[in-house]
TIFI-906372 format. One record per residue (C-alpha): residue number from 1; x, y, z. Coordinates in Angstrom, 1 decimal, padded with zeros to 4 digits. Layout:
+-------+--------+--------+--------+
! domar !      X !      Y !      Z !
+-------+--------+--------+--------+
!   NUM !      X !      Y !      Z !
...
+-------+--------+--------+--------+
END
This chain:
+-------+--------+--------+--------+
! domar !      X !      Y !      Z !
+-------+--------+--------+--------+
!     1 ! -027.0 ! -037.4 ! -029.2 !
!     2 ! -024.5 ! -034.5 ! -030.5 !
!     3 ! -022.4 ! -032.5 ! -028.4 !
!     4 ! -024.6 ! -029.3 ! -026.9 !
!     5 ! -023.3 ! -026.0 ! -028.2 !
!     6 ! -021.2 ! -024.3 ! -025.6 !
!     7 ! -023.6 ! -022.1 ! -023.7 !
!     8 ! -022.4 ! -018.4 ! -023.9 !
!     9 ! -020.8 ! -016.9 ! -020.0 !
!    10 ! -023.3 ! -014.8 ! -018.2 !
!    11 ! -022.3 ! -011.4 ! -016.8 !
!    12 ! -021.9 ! -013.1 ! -013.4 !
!    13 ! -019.9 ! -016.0 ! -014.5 !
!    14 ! -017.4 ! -013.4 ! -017.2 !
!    15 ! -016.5 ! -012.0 ! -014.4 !
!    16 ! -015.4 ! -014.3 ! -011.8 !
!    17 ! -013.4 ! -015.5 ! -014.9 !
!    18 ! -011.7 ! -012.0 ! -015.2 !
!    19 ! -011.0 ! -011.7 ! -011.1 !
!    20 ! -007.4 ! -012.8 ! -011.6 !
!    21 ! -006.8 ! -010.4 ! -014.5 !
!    22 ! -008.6 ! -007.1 ! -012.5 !
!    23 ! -007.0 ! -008.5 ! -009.2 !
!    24 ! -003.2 ! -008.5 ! -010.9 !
!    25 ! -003.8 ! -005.0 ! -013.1 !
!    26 ! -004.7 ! -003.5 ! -008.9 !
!    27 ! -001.1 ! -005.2 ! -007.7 !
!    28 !  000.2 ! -003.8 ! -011.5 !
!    29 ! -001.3 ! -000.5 ! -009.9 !
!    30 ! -000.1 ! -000.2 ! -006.8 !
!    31 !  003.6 ! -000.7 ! -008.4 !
!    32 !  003.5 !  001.5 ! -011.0 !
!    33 !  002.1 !  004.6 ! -008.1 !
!    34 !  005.8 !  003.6 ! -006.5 !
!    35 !  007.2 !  003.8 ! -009.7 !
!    36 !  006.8 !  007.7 ! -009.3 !
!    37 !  008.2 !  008.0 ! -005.9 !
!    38 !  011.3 !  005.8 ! -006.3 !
!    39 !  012.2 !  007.2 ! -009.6 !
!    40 !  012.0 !  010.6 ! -008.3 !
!    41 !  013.7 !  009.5 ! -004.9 !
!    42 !  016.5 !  008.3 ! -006.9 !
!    43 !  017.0 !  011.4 ! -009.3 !
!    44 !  017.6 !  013.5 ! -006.2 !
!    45 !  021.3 !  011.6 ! -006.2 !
!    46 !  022.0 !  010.4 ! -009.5 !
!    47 !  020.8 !  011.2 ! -013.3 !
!    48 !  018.3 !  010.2 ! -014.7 !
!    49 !  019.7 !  008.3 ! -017.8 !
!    50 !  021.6 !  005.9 ! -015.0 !
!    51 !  018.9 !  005.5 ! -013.2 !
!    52 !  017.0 !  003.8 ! -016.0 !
!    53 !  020.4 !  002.1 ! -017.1 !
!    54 !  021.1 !  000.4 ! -013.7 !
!    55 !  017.4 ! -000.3 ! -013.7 !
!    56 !  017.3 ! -001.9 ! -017.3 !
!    57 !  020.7 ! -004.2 ! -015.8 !
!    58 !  018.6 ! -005.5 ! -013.1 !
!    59 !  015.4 ! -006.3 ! -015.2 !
!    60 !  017.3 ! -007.7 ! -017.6 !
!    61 !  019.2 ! -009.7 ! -015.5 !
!    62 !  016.0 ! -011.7 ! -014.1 !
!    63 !  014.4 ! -011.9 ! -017.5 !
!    64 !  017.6 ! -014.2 ! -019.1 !
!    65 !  017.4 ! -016.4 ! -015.6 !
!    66 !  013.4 ! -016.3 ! -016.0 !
!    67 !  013.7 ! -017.8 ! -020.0 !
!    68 !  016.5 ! -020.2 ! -018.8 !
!    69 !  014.2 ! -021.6 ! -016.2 !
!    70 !  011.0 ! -021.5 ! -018.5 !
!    71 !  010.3 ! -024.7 ! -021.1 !
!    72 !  010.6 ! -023.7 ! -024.4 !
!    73 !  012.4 ! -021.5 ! -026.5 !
!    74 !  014.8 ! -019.6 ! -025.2 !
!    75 !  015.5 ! -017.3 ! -028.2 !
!    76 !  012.5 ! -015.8 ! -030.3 !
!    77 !  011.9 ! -017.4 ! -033.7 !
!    78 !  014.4 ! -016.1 ! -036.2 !
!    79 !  011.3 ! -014.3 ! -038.3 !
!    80 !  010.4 ! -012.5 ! -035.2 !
!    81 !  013.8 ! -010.4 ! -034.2 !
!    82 !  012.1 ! -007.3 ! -036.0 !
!    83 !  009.2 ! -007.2 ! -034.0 !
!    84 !  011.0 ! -008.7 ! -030.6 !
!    85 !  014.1 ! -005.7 ! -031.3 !
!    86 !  011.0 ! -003.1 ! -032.1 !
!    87 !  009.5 ! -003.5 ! -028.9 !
!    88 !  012.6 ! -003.7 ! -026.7 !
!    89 !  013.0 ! -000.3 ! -028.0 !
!    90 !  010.0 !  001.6 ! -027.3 !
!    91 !  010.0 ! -000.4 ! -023.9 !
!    92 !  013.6 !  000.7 ! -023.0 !
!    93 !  015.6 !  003.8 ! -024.7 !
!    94 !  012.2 !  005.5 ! -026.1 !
!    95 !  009.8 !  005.1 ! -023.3 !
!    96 !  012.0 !  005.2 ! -020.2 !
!    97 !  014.4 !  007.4 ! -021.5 !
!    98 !  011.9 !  010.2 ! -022.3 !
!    99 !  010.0 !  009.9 ! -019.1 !
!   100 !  013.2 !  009.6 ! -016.5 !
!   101 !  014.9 !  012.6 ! -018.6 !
!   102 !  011.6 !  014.4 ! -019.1 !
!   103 !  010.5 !  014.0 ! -015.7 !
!   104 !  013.9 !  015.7 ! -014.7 !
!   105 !  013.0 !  018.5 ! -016.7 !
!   106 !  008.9 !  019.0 ! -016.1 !
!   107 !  006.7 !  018.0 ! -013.2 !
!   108 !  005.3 !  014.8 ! -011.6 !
!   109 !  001.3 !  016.4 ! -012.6 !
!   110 !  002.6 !  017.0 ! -015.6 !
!   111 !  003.7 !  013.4 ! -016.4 !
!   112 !  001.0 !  012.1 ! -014.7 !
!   113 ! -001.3 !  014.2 ! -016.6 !
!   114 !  000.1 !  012.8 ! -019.8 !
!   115 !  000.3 !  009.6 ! -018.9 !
!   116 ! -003.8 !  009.4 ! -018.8 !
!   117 ! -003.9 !  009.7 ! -022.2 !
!   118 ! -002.8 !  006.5 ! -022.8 !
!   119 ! -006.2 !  004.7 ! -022.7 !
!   120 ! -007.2 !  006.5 ! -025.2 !
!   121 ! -004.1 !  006.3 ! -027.8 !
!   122 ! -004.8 !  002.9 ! -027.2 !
!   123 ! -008.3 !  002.4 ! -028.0 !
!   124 ! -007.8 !  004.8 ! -031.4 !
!   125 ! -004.6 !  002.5 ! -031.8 !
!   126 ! -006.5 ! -000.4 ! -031.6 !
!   127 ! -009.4 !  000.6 ! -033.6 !
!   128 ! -006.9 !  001.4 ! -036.6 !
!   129 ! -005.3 ! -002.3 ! -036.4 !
!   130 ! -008.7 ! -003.8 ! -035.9 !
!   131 ! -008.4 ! -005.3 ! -032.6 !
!   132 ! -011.1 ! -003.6 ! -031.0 !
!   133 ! -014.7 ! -001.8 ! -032.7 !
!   134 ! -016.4 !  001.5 ! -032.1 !
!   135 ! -018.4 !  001.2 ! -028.6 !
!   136 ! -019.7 !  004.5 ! -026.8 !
!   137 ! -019.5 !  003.1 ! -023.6 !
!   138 ! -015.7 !  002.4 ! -023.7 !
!   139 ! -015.3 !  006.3 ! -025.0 !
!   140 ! -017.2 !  007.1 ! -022.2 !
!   141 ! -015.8 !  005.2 ! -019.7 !
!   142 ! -012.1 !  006.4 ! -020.9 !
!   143 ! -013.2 !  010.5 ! -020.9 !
!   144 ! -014.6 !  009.6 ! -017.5 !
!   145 ! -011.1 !  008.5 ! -016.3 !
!   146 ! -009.6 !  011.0 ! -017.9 !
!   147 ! -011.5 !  014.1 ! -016.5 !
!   148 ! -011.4 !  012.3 ! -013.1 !
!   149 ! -007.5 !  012.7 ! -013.5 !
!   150 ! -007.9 !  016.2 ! -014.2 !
!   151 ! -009.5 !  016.9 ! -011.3 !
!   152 ! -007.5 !  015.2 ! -008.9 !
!   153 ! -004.2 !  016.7 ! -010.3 !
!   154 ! -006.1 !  020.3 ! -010.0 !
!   155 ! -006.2 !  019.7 ! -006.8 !
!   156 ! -002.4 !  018.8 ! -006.6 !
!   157 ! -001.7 !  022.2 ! -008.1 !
!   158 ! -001.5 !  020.9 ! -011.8 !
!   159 ! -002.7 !  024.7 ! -012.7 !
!   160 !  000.1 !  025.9 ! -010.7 !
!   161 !  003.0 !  023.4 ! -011.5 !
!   162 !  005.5 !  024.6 ! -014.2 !
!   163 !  007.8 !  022.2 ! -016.3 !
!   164 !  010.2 !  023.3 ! -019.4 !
!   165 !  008.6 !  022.8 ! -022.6 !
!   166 !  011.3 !  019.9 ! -023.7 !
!   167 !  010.1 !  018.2 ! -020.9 !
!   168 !  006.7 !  017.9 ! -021.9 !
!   169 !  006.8 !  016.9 ! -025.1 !
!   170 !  009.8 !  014.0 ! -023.9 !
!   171 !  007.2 !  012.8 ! -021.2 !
!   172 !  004.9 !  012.8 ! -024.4 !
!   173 !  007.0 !  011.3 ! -026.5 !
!   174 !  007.6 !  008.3 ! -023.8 !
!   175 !  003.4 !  008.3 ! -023.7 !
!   176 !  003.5 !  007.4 ! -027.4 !
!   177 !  006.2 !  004.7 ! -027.1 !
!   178 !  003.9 !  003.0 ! -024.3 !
!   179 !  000.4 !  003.2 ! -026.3 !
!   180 !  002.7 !  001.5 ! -029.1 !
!   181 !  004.2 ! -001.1 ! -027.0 !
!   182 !  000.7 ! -002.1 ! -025.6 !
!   183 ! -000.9 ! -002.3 ! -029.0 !
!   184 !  001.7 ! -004.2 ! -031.6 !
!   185 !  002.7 ! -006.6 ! -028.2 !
!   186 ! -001.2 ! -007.5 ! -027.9 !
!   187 ! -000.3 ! -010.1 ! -030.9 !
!   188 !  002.8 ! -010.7 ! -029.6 !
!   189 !  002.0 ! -012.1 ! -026.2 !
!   190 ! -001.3 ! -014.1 ! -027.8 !
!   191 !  001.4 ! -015.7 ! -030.2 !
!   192 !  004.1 ! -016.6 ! -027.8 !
!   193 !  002.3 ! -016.0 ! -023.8 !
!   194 !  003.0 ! -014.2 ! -021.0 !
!   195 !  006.6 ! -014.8 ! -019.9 !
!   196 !  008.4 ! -015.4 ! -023.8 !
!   197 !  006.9 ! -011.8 ! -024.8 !
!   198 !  007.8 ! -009.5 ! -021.7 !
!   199 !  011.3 ! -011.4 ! -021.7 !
!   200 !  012.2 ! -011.4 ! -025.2 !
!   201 !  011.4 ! -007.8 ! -025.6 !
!   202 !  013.1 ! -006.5 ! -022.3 !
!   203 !  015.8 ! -008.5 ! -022.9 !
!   204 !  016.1 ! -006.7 ! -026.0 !
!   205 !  015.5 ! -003.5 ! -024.3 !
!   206 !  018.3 ! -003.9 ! -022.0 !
!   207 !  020.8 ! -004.7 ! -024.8 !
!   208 !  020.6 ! -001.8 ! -026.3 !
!   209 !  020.3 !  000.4 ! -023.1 !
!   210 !  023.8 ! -001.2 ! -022.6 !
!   211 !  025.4 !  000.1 ! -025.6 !
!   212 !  025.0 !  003.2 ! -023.6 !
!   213 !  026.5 !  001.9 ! -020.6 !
!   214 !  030.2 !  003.7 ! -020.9 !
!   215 !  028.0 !  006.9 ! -021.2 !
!   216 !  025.7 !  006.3 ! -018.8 !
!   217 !  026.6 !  003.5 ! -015.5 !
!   218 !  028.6 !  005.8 ! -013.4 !
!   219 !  029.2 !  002.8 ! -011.2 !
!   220 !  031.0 !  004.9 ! -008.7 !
!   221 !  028.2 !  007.4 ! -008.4 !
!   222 !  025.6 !  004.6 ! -007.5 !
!   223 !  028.1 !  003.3 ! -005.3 !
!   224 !  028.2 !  006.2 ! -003.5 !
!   225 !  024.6 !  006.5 ! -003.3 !
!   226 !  022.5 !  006.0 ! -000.4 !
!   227 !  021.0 !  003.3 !  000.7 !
!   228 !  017.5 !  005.1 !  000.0 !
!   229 !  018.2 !  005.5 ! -003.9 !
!   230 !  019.9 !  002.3 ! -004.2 !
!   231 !  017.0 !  000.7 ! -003.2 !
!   232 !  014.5 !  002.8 ! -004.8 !
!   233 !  016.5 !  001.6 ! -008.3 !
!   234 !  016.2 ! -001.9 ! -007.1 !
!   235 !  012.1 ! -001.4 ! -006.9 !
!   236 !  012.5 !  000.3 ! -010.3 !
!   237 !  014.1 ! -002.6 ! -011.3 !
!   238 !  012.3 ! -005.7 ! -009.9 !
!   239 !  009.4 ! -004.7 ! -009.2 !
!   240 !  008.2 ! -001.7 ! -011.8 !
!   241 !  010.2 ! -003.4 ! -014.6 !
!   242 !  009.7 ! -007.1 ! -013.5 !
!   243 !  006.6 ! -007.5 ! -012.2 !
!   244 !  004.3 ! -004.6 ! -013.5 !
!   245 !  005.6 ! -005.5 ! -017.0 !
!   246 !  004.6 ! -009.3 ! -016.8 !
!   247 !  000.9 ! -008.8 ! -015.4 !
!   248 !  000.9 ! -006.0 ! -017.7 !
!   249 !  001.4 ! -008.8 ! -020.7 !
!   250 ! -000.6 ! -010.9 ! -018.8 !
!   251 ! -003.7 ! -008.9 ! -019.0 !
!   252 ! -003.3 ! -008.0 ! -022.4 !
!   253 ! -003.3 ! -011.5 ! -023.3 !
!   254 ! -006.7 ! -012.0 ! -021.5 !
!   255 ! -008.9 ! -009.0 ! -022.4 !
!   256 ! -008.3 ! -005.8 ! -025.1 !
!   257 ! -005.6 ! -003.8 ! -025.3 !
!   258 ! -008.2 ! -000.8 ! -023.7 !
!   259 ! -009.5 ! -002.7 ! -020.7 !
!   260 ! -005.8 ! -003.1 ! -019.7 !
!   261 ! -005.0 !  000.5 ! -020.2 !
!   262 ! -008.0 !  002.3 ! -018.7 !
!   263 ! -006.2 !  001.0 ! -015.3 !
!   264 ! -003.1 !  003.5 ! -015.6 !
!   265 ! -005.7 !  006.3 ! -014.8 !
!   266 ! -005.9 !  004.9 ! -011.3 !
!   267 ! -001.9 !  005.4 ! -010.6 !
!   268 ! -002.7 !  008.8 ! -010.0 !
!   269 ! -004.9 !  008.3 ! -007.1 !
!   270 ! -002.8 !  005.8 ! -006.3 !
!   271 !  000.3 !  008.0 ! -006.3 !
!   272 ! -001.4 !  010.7 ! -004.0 !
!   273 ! -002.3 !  008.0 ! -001.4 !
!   274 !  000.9 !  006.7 ! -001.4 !
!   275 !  002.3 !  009.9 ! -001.5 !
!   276 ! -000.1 !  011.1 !  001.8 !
!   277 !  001.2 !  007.5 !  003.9 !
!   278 !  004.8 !  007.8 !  003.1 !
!   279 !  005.6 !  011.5 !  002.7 !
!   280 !  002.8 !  013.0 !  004.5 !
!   281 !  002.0 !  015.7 !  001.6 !
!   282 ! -001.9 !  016.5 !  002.4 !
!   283 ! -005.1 !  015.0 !  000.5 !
!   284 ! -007.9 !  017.5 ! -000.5 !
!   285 ! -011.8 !  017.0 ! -001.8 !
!   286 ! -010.3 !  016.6 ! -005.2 !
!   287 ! -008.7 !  013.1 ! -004.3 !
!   288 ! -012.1 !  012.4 ! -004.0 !
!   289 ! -014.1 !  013.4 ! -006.5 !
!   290 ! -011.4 !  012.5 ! -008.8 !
!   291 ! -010.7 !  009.1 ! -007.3 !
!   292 ! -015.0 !  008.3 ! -007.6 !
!   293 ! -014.7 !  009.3 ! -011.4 !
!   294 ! -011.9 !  007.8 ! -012.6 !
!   295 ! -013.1 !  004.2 ! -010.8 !
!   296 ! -016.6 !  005.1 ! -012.1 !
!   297 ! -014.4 !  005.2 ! -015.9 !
!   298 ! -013.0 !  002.4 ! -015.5 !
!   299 ! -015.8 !  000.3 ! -014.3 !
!   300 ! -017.4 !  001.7 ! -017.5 !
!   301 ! -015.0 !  000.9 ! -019.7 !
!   302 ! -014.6 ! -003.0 ! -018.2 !
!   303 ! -018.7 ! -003.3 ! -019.2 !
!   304 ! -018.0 ! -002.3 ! -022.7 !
!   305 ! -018.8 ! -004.6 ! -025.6 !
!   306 ! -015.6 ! -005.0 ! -027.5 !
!   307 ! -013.9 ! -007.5 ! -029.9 !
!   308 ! -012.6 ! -010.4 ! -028.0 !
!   309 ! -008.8 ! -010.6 ! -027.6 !
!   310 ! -007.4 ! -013.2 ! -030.4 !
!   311 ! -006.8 ! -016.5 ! -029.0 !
!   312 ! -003.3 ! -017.8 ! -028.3 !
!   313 ! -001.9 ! -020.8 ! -030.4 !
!   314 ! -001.6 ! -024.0 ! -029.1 !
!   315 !  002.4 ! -024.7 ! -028.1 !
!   316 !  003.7 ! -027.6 ! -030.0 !
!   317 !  003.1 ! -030.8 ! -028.6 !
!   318 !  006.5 ! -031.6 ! -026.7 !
!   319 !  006.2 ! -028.1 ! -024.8 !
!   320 !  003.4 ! -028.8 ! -023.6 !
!   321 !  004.4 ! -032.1 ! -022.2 !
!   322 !  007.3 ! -030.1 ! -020.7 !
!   323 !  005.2 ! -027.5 ! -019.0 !
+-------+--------+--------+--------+
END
């Protein structure tokens, strides 16, 4: 007899498949709602453009001794610098140099209210490079999130909360450089996995943040730092930059670009939680109303019928004996 045709994965069985990826974007989550709190923690002592430097040193650090440790290619394929150098730099000087400097100038609500835009620039994004098709119920599910964002971040005092209009538009700009990151390193990961893509590019990120460094280090300011902001820049750096940015590769690599991104709109809800345990800044009926839609959006937009992600080449034959 012939070989049965693979059956197709029920509901059921798709999603016990996809338990790691949802169960890693939750940790990725949680990290990213610090992010917020550590970055602004550390601002109150030192600028914002070291901040991101001493972060990018750290990162950057653990990414060369992550590729030395990893079989395989150390260094990307000579045909690939462009694209490896492209993404280092809306990962590094674009995207966390317009938020850090932007969020010094406008507000938290404000950057978190730009910030949930992203699913969307990445599902039009996608659409336009053909990795995804038209499906109502992943629109859906991303306005859902979005006006569940809305509404917790009224509730915040988003109506009240003022930031300078250079601000803004740098928090939007570093919006941008994310949605791009996500989209052209979709490709990038299947071609190369998890750990090669998210070290190569923030490797590269970190090079160039250190042509800055003479400008921007001030190692005697972060020595004199307290303990507090030192080691809110270390959880910028190891975990946010580290850890948030591998599962955030990892995810793209198993599902589309805006399943992956639909989860930033929880780091809102996320960030006022956080923000209620550690700082003991008061929750209102918007945290929940808010909180229900945007995990009703997302849950949406996970149901959605969209093109599969493309699947990762094989590694030649010797790296996979060494791995």
């Amino acid at each position: 007899m012939g070989a049965q045709p693979a059956r197709p994965l029920t509901s059921t069985a798709a999603s016990t498949s996809l338990a790691p990826v949802y169960a890693a974007m939750c940790v990725q989550v949680l990290i990213s709602a610090g992010t917020y709190l550590a970055g602004k923690r550390a601002m109150t002592e030192l600028p914002p453009l070291t901040v991101v430097m001493w972060r990018f040193i750290l990162s950057g650090a653990v990414f060369v001794l992550l590729l030395g440790v990893t079989p395989g290619p150390k260094l990307p394929p000579r045909h690939e610098w462009k694209r490896v150098l492209g993404l280092g730099l809306l990962a590094g000087p674009v995207n966390q140099a317009f938020f850090f400097y932007g969020l010094s100038k406008s507000s938290a609500a404000h950057a978190a209210l730009f910030y949930s835009l992203t699913p969307m620039g990445v599902y039009l994004l996608s659409l336009a490079r053909g990795q995804e098709r038209v499906s109502v119920r992943a629109v859906g599910g991303i306005v859902t999130a979005f006006a569940g964002v809305v509404v917790l971040l009224l509730g915040r005092g988003l109506a009240d909360a003022s930031g300078s209009l250079l601000g803004d538009v740098l928090i939007l700009g570093a919006v941008v450089a994310w949605v791009l990151y996500t989209t052209e390193g979709k490709p990038f990961v299947a071609e190369h996995g998890t750990i090669r893509a998210t070290a190569w590019s923030m490797t590269a990120a970190t090079l160039m943040m250190l042509l800055m460094a003479p400008f921007m280090a001030r190692p005697a300011e972060v020595l004199a730092a307290s303990a507090v902001a030192k080691g809110s820049i270390v959880y910028l750096g190891l975990l946010t930059s580290v850890v948030a940015y591998l599962i955030w590769y990892y995810a793209l690599s198993k599902v589309p670009a805006s399943k992956v991104a639909i989860f930033s709109n929880l780091q809102p809800p996320a960030t006022a939680i956080a923000a209620w345990l550690l700082l003991g800044e008061a929750l209102h009926w918007e945290l929940a109303v808010g909180g229900v839609l945007v995990l009703a959006g997302v849950r949406l937009t996970q149901t959605a019928h969209v093109k599969p992600p493309p699947s990762a080449p094989l590694p030649p034959e010797g790296e996979r004996q060494a791995a």
